[in-house]
C-alpha positions as CSV (number, residue, x, y, z in Angstrom):
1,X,-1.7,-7.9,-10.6
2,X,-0.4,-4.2,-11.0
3,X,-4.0,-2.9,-10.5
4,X,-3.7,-4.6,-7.3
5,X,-0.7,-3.6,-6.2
6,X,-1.6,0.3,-7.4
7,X,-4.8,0.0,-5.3
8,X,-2.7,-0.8,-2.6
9,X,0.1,1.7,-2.7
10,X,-2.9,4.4,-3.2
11,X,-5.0,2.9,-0.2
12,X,-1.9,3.1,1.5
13,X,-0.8,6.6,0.5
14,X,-4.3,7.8,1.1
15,X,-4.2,6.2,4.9
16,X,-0.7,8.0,5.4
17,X,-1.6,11.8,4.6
18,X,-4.9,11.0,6.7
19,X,-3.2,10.4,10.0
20,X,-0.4,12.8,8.9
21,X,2.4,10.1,9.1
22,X,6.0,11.2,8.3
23,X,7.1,7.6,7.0
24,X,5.3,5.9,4.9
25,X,4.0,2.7,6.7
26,X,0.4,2.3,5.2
27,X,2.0,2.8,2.1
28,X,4.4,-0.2,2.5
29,X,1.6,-2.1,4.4
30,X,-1.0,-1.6,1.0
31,X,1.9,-2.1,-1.4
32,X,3.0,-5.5,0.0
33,X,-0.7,-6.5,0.3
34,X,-1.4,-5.9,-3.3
35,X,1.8,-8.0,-4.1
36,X,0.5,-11.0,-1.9
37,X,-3.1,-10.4,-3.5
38,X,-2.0,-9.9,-6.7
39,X,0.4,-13.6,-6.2
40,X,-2.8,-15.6,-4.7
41,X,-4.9,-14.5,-7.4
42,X,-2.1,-15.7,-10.0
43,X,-1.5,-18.9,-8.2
44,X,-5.3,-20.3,-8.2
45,X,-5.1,-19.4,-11.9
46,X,-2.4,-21.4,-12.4
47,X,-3.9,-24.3,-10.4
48,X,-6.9,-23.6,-12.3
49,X,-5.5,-24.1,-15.8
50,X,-3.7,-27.2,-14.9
51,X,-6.2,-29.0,-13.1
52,X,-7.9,-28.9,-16.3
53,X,-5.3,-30.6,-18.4
Protein backbone atom coordinates (compact mmCIF):
# COMPACT_ATOMS: atom_id res chain seq x y z
CA UNK A 1 0.00 0.00 0.00
CA UNK A 2 2.95 2.58 0.62
CA UNK A 3 4.41 1.70 -2.83
CA UNK A 4 1.22 2.88 -4.03
CA UNK A 5 0.80 5.75 -2.39
CA UNK A 6 4.75 6.71 -3.16
CA UNK A 7 4.00 6.16 -6.87
CA UNK A 8 1.37 8.38 -6.55
CA UNK A 9 2.81 11.34 -4.70
CA UNK A 10 5.95 10.95 -7.25
CA UNK A 11 3.47 10.75 -10.36
CA UNK A 12 2.04 13.59 -8.91
CA UNK A 13 5.12 15.60 -8.01
CA UNK A 14 6.49 14.75 -11.39
CA UNK A 15 3.05 16.17 -13.21
CA UNK A 16 3.49 19.43 -10.99
CA UNK A 17 7.13 20.63 -11.95
CA UNK A 18 6.04 19.63 -15.62
CA UNK A 19 3.29 22.26 -15.99
CA UNK A 20 5.25 24.54 -13.49
CA UNK A 21 2.39 24.58 -10.88
CA UNK A 22 2.98 26.68 -7.74
CA UNK A 23 0.54 24.49 -5.48
CA UNK A 24 0.76 21.18 -5.47
CA UNK A 25 -2.53 19.76 -6.89
CA UNK A 26 -1.23 16.67 -8.90
CA UNK A 27 0.60 16.01 -5.98
CA UNK A 28 -2.54 15.72 -3.77
CA UNK A 29 -4.49 14.30 -6.67
CA UNK A 30 -1.69 11.14 -7.02
CA UNK A 31 -1.31 10.93 -3.23
CA UNK A 32 -5.03 10.45 -2.52
CA UNK A 33 -5.26 8.01 -5.49
CA UNK A 34 -2.58 5.79 -4.21
CA UNK A 35 -4.44 5.80 -0.75
CA UNK A 36 -7.85 4.69 -2.45
CA UNK A 37 -5.73 2.13 -4.63
CA UNK A 38 -3.75 1.09 -2.04
CA UNK A 39 -7.44 0.53 0.27
CA UNK A 40 -9.23 -1.39 -2.76
CA UNK A 41 -6.37 -3.58 -3.24
CA UNK A 42 -6.50 -4.29 0.75
CA UNK A 43 -10.11 -4.72 0.85
CA UNK A 44 -10.45 -7.63 -2.06
CA UNK A 45 -7.68 -9.24 0.09
CA UNK A 46 -9.60 -9.25 2.90
CA UNK A 47 -12.75 -10.49 1.07
CA UNK A 48 -10.46 -12.87 -0.44
CA UNK A 49 -9.14 -14.55 2.75
CA UNK A 50 -12.48 -14.82 4.27
CA UNK A 51 -14.43 -16.09 1.55
CA UNK A 52 -12.15 -18.93 1.93
CA UNK A 53 -12.92 -19.79 5.55
Amino acid sequence: MGVLILIGAYSGDYLDSFFNNTKPIYTTIGSLLGVFIGLYQLFKAIKHVSKKK
